[in-house]
N, C-alpha and C positions, 0 to 999 in steps of 0.2 A: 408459799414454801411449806412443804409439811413435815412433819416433825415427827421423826421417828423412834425417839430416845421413850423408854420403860424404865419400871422402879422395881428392881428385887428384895425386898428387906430392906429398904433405905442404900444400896447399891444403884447407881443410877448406870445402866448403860445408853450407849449414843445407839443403840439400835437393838432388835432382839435377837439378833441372831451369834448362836453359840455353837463351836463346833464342837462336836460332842467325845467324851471320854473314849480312848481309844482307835480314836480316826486322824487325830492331830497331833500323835506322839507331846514334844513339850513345847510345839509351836515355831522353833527355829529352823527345821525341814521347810515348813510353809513359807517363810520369813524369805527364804532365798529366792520365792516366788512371787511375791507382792509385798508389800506392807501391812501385816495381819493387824495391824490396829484400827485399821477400819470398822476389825469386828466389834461386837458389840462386850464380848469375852470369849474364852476358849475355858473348853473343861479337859487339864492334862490326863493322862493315863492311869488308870486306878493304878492306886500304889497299897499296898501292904506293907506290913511291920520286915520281914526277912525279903531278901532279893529272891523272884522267881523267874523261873527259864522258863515257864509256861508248859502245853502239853506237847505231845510226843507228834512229831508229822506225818499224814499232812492234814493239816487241821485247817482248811479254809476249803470251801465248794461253791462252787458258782449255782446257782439257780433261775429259774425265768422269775424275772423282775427282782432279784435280790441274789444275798448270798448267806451262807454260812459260813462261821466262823469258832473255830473251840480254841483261840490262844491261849486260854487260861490264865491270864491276869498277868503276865513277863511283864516284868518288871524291874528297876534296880534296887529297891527297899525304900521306905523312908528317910534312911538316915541319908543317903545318895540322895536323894530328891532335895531334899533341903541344902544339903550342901555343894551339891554339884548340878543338879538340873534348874533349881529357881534361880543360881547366879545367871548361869549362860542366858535365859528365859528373859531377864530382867534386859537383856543387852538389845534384846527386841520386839519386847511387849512393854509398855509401858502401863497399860490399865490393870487393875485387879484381876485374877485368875482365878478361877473353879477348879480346887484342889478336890479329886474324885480319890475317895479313900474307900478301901477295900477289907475284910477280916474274915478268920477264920472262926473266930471267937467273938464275945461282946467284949475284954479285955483289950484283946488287938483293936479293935474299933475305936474302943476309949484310947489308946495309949497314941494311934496313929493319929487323930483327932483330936488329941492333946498339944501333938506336938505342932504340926499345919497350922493349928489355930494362933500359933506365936509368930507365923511368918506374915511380913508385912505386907506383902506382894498378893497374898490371899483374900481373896475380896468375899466370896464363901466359898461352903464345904459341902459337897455333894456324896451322902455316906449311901456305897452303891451297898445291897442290900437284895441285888439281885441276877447277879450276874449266872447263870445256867450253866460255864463252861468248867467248873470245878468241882469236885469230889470235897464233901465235907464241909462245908461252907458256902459266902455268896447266897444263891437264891434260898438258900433255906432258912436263910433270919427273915424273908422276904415274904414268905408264904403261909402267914400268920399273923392277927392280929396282934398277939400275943407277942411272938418274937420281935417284931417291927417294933414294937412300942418297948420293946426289952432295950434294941438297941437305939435308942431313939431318946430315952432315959440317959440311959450312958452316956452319950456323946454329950449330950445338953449340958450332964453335969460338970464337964471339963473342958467345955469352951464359952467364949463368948463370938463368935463371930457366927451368921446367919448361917441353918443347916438346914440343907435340903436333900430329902431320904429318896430316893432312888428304887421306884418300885417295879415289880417282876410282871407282866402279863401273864405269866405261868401258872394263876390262880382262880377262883372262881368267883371272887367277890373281889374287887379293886377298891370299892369303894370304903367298902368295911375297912382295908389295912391301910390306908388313905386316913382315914378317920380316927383310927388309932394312932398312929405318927401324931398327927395334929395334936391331939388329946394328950398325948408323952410331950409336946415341948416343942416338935416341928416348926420351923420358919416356913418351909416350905413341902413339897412333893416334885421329886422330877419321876417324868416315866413317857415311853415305857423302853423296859429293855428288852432283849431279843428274843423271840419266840424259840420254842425248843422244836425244831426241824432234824432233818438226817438226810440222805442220798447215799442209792447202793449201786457199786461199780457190775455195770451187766457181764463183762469179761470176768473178774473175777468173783465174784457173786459174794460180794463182802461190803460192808460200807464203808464209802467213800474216806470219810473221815476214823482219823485214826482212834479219836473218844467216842469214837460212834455218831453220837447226834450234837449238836451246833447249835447255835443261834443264829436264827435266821430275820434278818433283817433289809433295808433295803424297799424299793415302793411297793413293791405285795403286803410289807403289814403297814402303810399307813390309813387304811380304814381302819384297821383293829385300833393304831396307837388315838386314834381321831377320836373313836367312839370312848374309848377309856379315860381321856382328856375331859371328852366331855359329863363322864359319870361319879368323875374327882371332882369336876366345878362342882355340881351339884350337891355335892356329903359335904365338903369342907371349904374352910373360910381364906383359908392363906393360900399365897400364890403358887401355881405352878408352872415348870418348864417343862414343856411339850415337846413330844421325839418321837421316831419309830417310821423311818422311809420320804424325812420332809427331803426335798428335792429341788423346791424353785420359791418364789416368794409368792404364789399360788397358795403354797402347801405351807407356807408360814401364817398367811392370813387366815385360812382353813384352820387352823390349832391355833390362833388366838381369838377367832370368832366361836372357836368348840369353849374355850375358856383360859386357852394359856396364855403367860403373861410374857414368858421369850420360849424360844422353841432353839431347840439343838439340831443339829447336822453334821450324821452320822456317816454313813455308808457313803452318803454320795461323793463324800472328797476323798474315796478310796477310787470312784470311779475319774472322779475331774478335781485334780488338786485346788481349780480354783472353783470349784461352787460354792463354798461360803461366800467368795470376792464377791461372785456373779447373784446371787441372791440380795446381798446388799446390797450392788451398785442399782439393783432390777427392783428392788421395792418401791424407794420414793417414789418411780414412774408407774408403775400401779395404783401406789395412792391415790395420784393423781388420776388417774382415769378411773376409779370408782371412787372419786372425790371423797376422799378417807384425810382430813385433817392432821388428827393425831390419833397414832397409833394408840394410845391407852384408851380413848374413846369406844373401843369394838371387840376389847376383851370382854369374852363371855357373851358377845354381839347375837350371837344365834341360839340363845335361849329366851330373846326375848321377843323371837318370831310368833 
């Protein structure tokens, strides 16, 4: 029998697979589809301090092996989330959840992060820090060691519950703002988020999307999210969540033998509502045929080739 359960911060999931912020809205959509407690946890919809309508349409584009996506962070606010999305939530998730908080400010960060960190249902906090789809905020506290470690500060001092900083591709050094997080307080690093992409309509010779460029994600960037997984293991000490086009429990073992310790899935339950299901149900029997024990045993597995 092999064992598939990992440890986040003293967070123990039954398995590593996490559906990732913004592919799982707050989990009850899925719910009418299987039993989402299989999963290992789910990471809900980045939330901010005010409700947002997101950007102007049409902000979603298909591409070969992925898509783009500029939704801009829609949302109902914090104050909604706590009091109307974690109840309904609770009626059918039972494990802890990855509250993905989002700002415009380091103030918002701290206040939205203040608040999450008192709800019970929170198992941790994934402060995104790098989302591409917005004006003014998101990726740009992400693209700096400086600012990451700004916001990184903040949050630490107003919670207690395990935070994991959510870092941008969109940089030149990963490992540097990797390293700075750690060094402010960090429990953890998730990454990566979505490539900044675009697509131009050949009929009207404008682009596609109506913010112009997107994030593109989806299996075309998971060699990028693989190799940046694997140059996070190597700068810093604490765990990370691995993302960026996983697809099958292949592409879960691939990011935890790069060095992550759960990996998220993003995109692909936009294309198959149940590939989270299907990646859990399909692990254990991979184990088994590359006689893999326990999964914590082959974190970081492939640095030691």
């Amino acid at each position: 029998m092999v064992n598939t359960s990992v440890t986040l911060s003293g967070l123990v999931l039954d398995n590593p697979v996490i559906p990732a912020s913004g592919t799982f809205g707050y989990g009850y959509e899925f719910a009418e589809l299987y039993d989402i407690n299989i999963l290992g946890s789910f990471s809900f919809k980045g939330t901010t301090r005010e409700p947002r309508f997101g950007n102007e349409p049409p902000r979603i584009a298909e591409t070969a092996s992925g898509m783009l996506n500029a939704v801009g962070l829609q949302n109902p606010g914090i104050d909604k989330v706590i009091s109307e999305e974690l109840p309904r939530l609770k009626k059918v998730f039972r494990k802890p959840v990855v509250a993905n908080i989002s700002g415009f400010s380091v103030d918002e960060y701290a206040r939205c992060c203040e608040r999450i960190d008192k709800e019970e249902q929170v198992g941790l906090i994934e402060v995104n820090i790098s989302c591409p789809n917005v004006h003014c905020g998101g990726m740009s506290f992400g693209t700096s060691p400086e600012s990451a470690a700004q916001v990184t500060r903040a949050v630490k001092a107003v919670t207690k519950k395990p935070v994991y900083m959510k870092l941008s591709p969109n940089v030149t050094d990963i490992a540097a703002i990797a390293k700075a997080c750690e060094e402010a307080g960090a429990d953890g690093i998730s990454l990566i988020n979505t490539l900044m992409g675009m697509r131009i309509d050949l009929k009207k010779r404008a682009p596609v999307i109506k913010n112009v460029t997107g994030g593109l994600s989806g299996p075309a960037v998971f060699p990028v999210a693989l190799r940046m997984v694997w140059q996070v293991y190597d700068a810093v000490k604490i765990p990370i969540i691995g993302m960026g086009g996983v697809s099958s429990a292949e592409d879960v073992l691939e990011m935890m033998l790069a060095g992550a310790t759960a990996v998220e899935v993003g995109a692909a339950n936009l294309v198959d509502p149940l590939a989270s299901k299907k990646i859990v149900e399909e692990l254990p029997r991979l184990m088994e045929r590359l006689h893999i024990e326990n999964l914590t045993d082959i974190i970081g597995g492939a640095h030691n080739g």
